[in-house]
C-alpha positions in Angstrom: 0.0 0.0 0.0 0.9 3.4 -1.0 1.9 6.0 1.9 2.1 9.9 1.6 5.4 10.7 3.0 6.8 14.0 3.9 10.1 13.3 1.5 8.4 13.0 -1.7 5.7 15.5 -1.0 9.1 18.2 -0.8 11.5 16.3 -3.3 11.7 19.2 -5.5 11.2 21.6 -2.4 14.9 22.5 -0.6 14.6 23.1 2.7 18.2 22.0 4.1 21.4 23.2 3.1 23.7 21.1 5.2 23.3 19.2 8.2 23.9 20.9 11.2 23.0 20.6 14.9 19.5 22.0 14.7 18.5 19.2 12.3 20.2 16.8 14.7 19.0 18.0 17.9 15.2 18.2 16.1 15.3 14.1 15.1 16.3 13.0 18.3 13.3 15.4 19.9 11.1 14.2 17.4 12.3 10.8 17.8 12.0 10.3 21.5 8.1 12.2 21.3 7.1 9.4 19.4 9.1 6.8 21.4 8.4 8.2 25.0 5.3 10.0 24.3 3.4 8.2 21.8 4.7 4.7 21.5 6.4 3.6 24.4 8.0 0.3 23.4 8.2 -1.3 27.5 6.4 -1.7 29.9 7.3 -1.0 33.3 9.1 -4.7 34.0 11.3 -3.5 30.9 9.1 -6.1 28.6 8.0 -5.6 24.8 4.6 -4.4 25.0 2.6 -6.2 22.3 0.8 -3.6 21.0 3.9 -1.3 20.3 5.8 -4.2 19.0 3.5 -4.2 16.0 3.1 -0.7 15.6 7.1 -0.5 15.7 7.0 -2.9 12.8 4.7 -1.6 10.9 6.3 2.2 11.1 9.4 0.4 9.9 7.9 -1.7 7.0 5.6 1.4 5.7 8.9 3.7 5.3 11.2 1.2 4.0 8.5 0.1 1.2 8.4 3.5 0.8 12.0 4.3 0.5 12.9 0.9 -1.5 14.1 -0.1 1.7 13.7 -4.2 2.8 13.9 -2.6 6.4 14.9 0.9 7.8 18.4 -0.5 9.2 19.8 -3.7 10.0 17.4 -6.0 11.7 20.1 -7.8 13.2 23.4 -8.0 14.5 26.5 -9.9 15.0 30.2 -9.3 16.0 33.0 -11.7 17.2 34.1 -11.2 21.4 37.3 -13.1 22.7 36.5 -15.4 26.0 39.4 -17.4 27.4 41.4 -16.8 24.9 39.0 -18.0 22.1 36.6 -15.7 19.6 32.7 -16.5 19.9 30.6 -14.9 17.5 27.2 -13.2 18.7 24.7 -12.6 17.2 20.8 -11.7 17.4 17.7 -9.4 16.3 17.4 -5.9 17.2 14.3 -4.8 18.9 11.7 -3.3 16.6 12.1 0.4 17.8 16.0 -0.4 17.5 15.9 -0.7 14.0 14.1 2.6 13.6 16.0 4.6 16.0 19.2 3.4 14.3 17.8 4.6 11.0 16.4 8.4 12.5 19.8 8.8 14.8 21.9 7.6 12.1 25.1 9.8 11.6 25.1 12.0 8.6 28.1 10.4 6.4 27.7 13.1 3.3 26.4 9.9 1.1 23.1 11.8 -0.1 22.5 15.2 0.3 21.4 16.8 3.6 17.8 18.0 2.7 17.2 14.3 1.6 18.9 12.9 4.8 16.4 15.1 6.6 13.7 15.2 5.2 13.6 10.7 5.1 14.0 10.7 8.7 11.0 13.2 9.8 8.7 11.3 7.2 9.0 8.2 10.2 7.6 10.7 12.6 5.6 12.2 10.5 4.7 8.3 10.1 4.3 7.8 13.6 2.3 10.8 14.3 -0.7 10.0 11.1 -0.5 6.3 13.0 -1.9 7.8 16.3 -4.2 10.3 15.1 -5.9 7.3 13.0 -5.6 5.5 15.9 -7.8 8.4 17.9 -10.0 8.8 15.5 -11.3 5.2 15.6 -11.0 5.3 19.7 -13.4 8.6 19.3 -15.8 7.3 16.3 -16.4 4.3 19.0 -16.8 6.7 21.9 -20.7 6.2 22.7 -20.2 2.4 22.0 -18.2 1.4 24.4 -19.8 3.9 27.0 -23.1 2.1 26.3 -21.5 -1.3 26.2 -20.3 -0.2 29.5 -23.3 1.1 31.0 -25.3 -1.8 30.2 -22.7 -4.0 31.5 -23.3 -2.0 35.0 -26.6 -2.6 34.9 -26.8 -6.2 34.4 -24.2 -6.6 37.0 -25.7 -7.8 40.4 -25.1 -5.5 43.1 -23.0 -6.8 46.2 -21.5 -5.1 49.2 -20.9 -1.1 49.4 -21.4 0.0 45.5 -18.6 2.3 44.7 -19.4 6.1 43.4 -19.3 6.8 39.9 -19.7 4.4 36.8 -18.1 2.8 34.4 -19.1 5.4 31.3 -17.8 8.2 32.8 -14.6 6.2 33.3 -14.5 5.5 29.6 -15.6 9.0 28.9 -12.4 10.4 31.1 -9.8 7.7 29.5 -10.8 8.8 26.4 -10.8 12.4 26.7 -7.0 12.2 28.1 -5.6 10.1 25.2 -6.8 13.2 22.8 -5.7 16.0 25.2 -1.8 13.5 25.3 -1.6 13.5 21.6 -2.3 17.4 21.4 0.4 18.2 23.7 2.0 15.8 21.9 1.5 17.9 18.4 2.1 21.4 20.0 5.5 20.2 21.3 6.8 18.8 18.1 5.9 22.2 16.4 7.3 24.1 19.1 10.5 21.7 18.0 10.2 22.9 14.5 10.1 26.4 15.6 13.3 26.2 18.0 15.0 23.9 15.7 14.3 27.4 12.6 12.7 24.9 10.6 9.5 26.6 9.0 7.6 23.3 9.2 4.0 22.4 10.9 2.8 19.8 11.9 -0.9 19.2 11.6 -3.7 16.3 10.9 -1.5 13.8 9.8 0.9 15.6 7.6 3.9 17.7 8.2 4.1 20.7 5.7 5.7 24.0 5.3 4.9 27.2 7.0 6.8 30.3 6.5 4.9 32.8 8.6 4.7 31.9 12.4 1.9 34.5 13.4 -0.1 33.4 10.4 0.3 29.5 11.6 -0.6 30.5 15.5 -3.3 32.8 15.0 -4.6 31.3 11.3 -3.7 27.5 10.4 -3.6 26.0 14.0 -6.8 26.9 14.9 -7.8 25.7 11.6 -6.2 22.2 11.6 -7.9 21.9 14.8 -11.2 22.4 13.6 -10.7 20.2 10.3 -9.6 17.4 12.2 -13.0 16.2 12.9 -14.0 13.8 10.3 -17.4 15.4 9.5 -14.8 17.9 7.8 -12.3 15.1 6.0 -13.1 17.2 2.5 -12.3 20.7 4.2 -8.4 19.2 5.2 -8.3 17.3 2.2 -8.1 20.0 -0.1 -6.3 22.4 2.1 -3.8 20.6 3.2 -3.7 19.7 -1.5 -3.6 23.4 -1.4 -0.6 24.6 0.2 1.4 21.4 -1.2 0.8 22.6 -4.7 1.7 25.8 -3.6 4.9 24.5 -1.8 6.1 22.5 -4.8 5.3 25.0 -7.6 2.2 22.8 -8.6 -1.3 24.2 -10.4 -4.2 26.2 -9.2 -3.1 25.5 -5.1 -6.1 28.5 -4.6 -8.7 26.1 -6.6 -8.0 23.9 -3.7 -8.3 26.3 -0.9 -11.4 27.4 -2.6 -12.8 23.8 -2.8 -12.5 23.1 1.1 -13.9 26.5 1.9 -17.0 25.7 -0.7 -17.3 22.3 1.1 -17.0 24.2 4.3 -20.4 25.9 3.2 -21.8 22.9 2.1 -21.3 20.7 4.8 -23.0 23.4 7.1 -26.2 24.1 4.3 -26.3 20.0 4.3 -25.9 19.3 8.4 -28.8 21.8 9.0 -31.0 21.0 6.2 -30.7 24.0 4.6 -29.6 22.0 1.4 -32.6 22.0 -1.0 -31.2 19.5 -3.7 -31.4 22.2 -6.8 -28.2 24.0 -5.5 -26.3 24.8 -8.8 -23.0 26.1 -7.5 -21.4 27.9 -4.0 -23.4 31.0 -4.8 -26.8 28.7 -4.0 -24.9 27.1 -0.8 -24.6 30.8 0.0 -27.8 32.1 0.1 -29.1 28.9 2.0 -26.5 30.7 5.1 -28.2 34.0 4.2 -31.5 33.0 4.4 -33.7 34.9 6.6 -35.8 31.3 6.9 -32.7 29.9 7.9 -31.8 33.0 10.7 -29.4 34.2 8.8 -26.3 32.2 9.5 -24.4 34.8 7.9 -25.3 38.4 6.7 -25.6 40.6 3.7 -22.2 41.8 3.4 -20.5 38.5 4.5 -22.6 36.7 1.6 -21.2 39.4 -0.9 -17.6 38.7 0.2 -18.0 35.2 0.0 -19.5 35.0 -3.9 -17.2 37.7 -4.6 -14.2 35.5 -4.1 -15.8 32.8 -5.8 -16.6 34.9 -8.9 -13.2 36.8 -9.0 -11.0 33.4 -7.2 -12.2 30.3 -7.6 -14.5 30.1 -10.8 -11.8 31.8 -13.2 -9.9 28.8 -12.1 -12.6 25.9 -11.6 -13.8 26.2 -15.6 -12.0 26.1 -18.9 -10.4 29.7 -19.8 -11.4 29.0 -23.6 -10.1 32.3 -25.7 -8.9 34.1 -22.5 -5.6 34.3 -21.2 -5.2 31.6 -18.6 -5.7 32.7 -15.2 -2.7 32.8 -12.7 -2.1 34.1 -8.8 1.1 35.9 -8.2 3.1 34.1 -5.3 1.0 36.7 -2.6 -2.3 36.5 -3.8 -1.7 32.9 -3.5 -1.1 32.8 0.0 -3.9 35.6 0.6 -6.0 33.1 -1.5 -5.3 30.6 0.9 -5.6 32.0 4.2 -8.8 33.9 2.8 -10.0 30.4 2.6 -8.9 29.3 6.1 -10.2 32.2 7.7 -13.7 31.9 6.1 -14.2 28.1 6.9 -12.7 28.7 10.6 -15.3 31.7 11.4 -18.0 29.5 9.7 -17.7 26.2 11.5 -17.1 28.0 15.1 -20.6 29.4 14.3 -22.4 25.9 14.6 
């Protein structure tokens, strides 16, 4: 199976000159977030956990498929040691999160450049970071099952002795809720790592990607990743996070994209209200369901004239064949206006629900 990694997504996209001791000091942090923090690999007896013994594995097989690898580093070792007087030869298998640590921690030796060195290494934890928040998402989509499972489970269970304050749900509800809040303090650290570390990069929602402008990430993109990370609004990150890789590699039409996750942004909302008649024929008709004074005017006059604005200057210019005209292009700035426009809009929108 195919993975997105960070390398290939910035191949043509230089971000390292050389390999110096910010990049080194940021893989080891990143490194021991996912092995202390996210994954730990013992348990307290110093024994393999099961569970992270997979996960290990699999971190290392999806990479080194991905980088034409057969694994990340060697999976074993052996070396000769003299003992009275005689050489005995030992051998053995390194533990899963050996053989990725050697492979993040390796010394630069100069053999490929530096950005590549880099940029192969923080696709594992960008790896490791997708793995978790797919693992979260399933733990949250199964949320009110297993607090009903639980629940029911209490009250089939015959009462003996003192009963104990408190149920089983609200147990669930607590465990649950601390995972998430682990993982986000989790996230914010490593971007407060790529901050230190003068590496423009953010991580968000799976993906690690560039970001040049840190008050436009704080008070802009976070808040929007945070938001999109729900899966009602998969469509909304899709197509941003499509955006600002086209823009980060060169590609075409990244503000197309920022304008389709802010016209799914609308849509999603006309839709999850019922607002959504069925003979919509384009974002100007998803509009006007916000405006609606039947609807209590979600948004108002001047907000809808912004919003079809941009998609009549923006987004359609873009969205149908120029024919005879000129083909329509954004300078590098109205690009990145483009796109936070975009962010801005959706963010406002779905904090209004």
């Amino acid at each position: 199976m195919l993975n997105d990694i960070f390398a290939y997504r910035y191949l043509e996209n230089p971000i390292w000159e050389n390999f110096d001791e910010n990049a080194r000091r940021l893989l080891v942090q990143g490194f021991r977030i996912v092995a202390e923090q996210l994954f730990p690999y013992y348990d307290a007896d110093g024994k393999e956990r099961t569970e992270a013994k997979a996960i290990w594995d699999g971190l290392n097989k999806k990479l080194a498929m991905e980088l034409g690898l057969k694994d990340l580093s060697s999976p074993t070792y052996g070396y000769y040691t003299e003992w009275n007087g005689n050489k005995h030869w030992i051998s053995g298998s390194w533990p899963k999160i050996t053989v990725c640590e050697n492979f993040v921690l390796a010394d630069y030796d100069g053999s490929v450049p530096a950005d590549q060195f880099i940029k192969e290494r923080l696709s594992f934890i960008e790896l490791a970071f997708r793995q978790q928040e797919e693992k979260l998402t399933e733990l949250n989509a199964s949320l009110d099952r297993r607090v009903q499972e639980a629940d029911l489970a209490a009250k089939m269970r015959p009462t003996r002795g003192v009963r104990l304050p408190g149920n089983r749900g609200d147990d669930i509800r607590a465990w649950n809720q601390t995972k998430n809040e682990r993982f986000r303090t989790s996230c914010d650290e490593l971007n407060e790592r790529f901050s230190r570390s003068r590496a423009k990069l953010h991580y968000h929602n799976g993906f690690i990607q560039v970001s040049e402008d840190e008050t436009v990430t704080r008070q802009i993109e976070q808040p929007f990743w945070n938001l999109v990370g729900d899966p009602m609004w998969q469509s909304v990150d899709h197509d941003m996070k499509e955006a600002i890789d086209l823009r980060d590699s060169g590609g075409r039409d990244p503000a197309l994209f920022a304008a389709k996750a802010l016209e799914s942004t609308i849509k999603i909302i006309s839709d999850s209200k019922g607002w959504t008649r069925g003979n919509e024929k384009g974002a100007a008709n998803y509009i006007d369901n916000l405006r609606a004074k039947a609807n209590g005017e979600f948004i108002n006059t001047w907000e809808r004239e912004s919003l079809v604005e941009f998609f009549s200057k923006v987004r359609n210019p873009f969205g149908h064949g120029a024919g005879s005209q000129p083909v329509p292009e954004l300078s590098a700035p109205q690009t990145d206006w483009a796109i936070e426009f975009c962010m801005i809009w959706a963010k406002n929108l779905i904090r209004r629900l």
